[in-house]
Structure formats: C-alpha cells, structure tokens
C-alpha positions in Angstrom: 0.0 0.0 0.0 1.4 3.5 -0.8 0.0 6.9 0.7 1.1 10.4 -0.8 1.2 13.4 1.7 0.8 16.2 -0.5 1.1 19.1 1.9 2.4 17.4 4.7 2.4 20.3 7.0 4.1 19.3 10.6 3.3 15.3 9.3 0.4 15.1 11.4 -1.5 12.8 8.5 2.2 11.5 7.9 2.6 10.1 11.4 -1.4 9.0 11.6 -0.6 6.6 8.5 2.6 5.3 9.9 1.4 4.1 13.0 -2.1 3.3 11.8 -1.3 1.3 9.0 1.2 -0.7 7.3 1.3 1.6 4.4 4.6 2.9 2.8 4.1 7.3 2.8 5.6 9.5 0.5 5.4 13.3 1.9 6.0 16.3 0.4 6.3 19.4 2.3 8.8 22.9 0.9 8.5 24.8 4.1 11.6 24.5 5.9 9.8 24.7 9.4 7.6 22.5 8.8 10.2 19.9 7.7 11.9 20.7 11.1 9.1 19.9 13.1 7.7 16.6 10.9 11.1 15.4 11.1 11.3 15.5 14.9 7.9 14.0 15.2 8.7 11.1 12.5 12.2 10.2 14.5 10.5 10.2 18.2 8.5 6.7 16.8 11.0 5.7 14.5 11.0 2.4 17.0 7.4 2.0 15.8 7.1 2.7 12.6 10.9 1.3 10.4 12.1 4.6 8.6 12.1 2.7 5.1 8.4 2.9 5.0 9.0 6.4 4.8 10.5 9.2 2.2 10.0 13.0 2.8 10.3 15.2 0.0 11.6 19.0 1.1 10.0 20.0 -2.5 6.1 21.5 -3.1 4.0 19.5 -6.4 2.9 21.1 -9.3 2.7 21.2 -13.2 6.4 21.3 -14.0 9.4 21.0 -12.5 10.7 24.3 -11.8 11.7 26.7 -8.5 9.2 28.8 -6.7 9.0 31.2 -3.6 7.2 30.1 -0.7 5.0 32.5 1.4 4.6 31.4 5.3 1.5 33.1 6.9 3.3 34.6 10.6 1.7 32.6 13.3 0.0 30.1 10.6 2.1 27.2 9.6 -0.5 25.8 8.1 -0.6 28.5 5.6 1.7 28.4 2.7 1.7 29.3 -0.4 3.9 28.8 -3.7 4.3 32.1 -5.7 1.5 34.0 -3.7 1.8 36.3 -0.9 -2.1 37.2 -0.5 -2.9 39.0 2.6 -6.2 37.6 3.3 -5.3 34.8 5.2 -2.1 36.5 6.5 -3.0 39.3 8.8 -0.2 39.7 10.6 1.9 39.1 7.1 4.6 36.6 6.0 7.9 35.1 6.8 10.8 35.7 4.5 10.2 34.2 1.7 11.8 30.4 0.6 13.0 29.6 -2.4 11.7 26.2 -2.8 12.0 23.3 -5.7 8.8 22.4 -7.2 8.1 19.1 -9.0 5.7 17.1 -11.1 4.0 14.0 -9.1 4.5 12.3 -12.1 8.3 12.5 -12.0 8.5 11.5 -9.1 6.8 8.4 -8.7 6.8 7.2 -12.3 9.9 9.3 -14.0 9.8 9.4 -18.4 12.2 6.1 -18.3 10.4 4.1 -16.5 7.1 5.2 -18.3 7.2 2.7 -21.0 9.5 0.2 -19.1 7.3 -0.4 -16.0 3.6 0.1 -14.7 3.2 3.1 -12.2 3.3 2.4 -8.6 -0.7 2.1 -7.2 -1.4 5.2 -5.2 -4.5 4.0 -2.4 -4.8 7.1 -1.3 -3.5 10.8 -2.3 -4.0 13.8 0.3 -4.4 16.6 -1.2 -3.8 19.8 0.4 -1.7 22.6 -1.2 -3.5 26.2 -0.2 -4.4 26.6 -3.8 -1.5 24.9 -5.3 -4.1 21.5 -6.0 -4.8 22.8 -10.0 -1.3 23.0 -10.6 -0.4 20.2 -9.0 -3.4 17.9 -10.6 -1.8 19.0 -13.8 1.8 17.6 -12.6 0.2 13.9 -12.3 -1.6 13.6 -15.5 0.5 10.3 -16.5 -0.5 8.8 -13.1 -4.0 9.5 -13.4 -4.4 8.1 -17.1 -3.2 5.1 -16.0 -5.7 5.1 -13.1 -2.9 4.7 -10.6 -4.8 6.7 -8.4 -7.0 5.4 -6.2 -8.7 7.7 -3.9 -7.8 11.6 -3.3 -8.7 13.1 0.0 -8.5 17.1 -1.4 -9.3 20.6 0.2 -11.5 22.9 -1.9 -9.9 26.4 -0.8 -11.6 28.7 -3.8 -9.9 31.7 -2.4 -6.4 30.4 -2.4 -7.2 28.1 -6.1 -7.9 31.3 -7.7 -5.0 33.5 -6.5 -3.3 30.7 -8.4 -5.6 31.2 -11.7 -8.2 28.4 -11.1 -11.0 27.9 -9.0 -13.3 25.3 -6.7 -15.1 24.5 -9.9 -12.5 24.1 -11.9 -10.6 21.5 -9.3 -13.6 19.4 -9.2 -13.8 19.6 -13.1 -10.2 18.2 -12.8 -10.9 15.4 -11.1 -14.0 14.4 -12.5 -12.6 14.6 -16.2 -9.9 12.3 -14.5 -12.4 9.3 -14.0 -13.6 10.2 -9.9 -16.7 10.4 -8.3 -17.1 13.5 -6.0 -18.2 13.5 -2.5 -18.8 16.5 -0.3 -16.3 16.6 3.1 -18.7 16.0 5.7 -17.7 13.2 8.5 -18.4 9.7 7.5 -18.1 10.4 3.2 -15.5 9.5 1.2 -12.8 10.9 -0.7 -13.0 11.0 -4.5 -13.0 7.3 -5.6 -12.6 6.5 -9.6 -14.7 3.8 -10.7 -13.4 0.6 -10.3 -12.2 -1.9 -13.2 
C-alpha cells in the first residue's frame, strides 16, 4: 500500500498513516519549518514505525518542475503558499520568503524512463492539500491518473487560495472528475474521490 502526503504540514497525516497502518508514505512538504518539526515527530516513533516505509520530499508539487517562492503566513504554519503572498489569510503578514524546488508527481513516482518500461506504482490514497496549489499540481500527475494509478484523493477545496493561483473550486472538481472520480462532499463519514473501479 502507498499513501502520498501532499502538503504534509508538521506530518500530522504522515505520522497517523505510519502508526495506523502498514502503508509505505511519501510526503512532500517545501516549508523549511515545517520539515523541522515533521522530522522531529517522524524520529520520536521511528522504533514503531521502520524509517524505510517512509521518504519526505523538502519540494512542493505542481505542473512542472521548476523553482518557486514560498510564502509562510506569521503565526500560521499551516498556511503556505507557492508564488503567492495574499494578505487575506495572513494578517499579521509573512515570513521571509523560501525559495523552494517544485516538482511534477509524475516525475517523481513514475519518471519518463520508467514510463514505458514499467507500470506506475498504485497510489491507495493521495491527500491533497496545497492552499491553492491542488490545479497545478493535478496537472503535474496527468500520467499517473491516465493510468488510473490513483485510487482515492482526499483534497481541500480552498476557492480563495485556487484562484490566487488562476483556477477555481469548480474548476478543481472539473479536474478530477474529467480524470475518472466520483465527488463526495467533506462532511464526516463520506468518502474521498474514488474512480470507478475496473
């Protein structure tokens, strides 16, 4: 079983799948804070969960693989943002700036040599939370998904944050339903974004 942590934040859905489950994670999180604090949470239980069921990625996803600048809400670590420094969700304003490295999912998981040498690794279940980064980052994984390596995506909707990044709540879900998913609405007991089954 493989999870993605997209968005990984201080690893708090990181950590839940490593001691919950026998999954193997792959995180991604660019903020360098962040990193600091997953990575100290991630070594306290490394006698419970074996550190080769893990790999954290210090890199944000999205359509191509390029560099970007990371905004850090102050007193939010849970807000930030790739190439957007939009006030509304930062009242008391942002940290310095990171310049961060910015790759597809695609390359990552199922690089262009492998493409037509090997099937794509199955993907149970994708989190999905970039602060309006999800569009871009949809568009990074467009191999993955056309080989339905993607089973279920648990994703935020965050309109305002999509559409400082040129895209929007509709648009998202238009995304992932052109990919093959059902969409369910996030209230407790539903379920992510499921493609129909083969």
């Amino acid at each position: 079983l493989l999870f993605v942590d997209a968005g990984a934040n201080v690893g708090a859905c990181t950590m839940h799948m490593l001691l919950a489950s026998s999954a193997k994670v792959i995180s991604f999180e660019p903020s360098g804070a962040n990193l600091f604090h997953a990575s100290s949470s991630i070594l306290g239980v490394r006698h419970l969960a074996p550190p080769a069921r893990l790999r954290l990625y210090p890199i944000a996803l999205g359509a191509s693989n390029a560099s970007g600048l990371l905004y850090s809400a102050i007193g939010n670590a849970g807000h930030s943002v790739v190439d957007s420094n939009a006030p509304f969700y930062a009242p008391k304003g942002h940290e310095e700036a990171q310049r961060i490295l910015v790759r597809t999912l695609d390359d990552v998981l199922w690089p262009e040599p492998a493409r037509s040498e090997a099937p794509p690794p199955t993907v149970v279940l994708l989190k999905l939370d970039l602060e309006g980064f999800e569009c871009k980052a949809v568009h990074g994984m467009r191999h993955l998904l056309q080989a339905h390596a993607i089973r279920f995506i648990k994703t935020e909707v965050f309109d305002y944050g999509l559409r400082q990044q040129g895209c929007s709540g509709v648009e998202l879900q238009q995304l992932l339903a052109s990919a093959g998913f059902r969409l369910y609405p996030h209230d407790p007991g539903d379920h992510p974004a499921q493609p129909p089954l083969d």
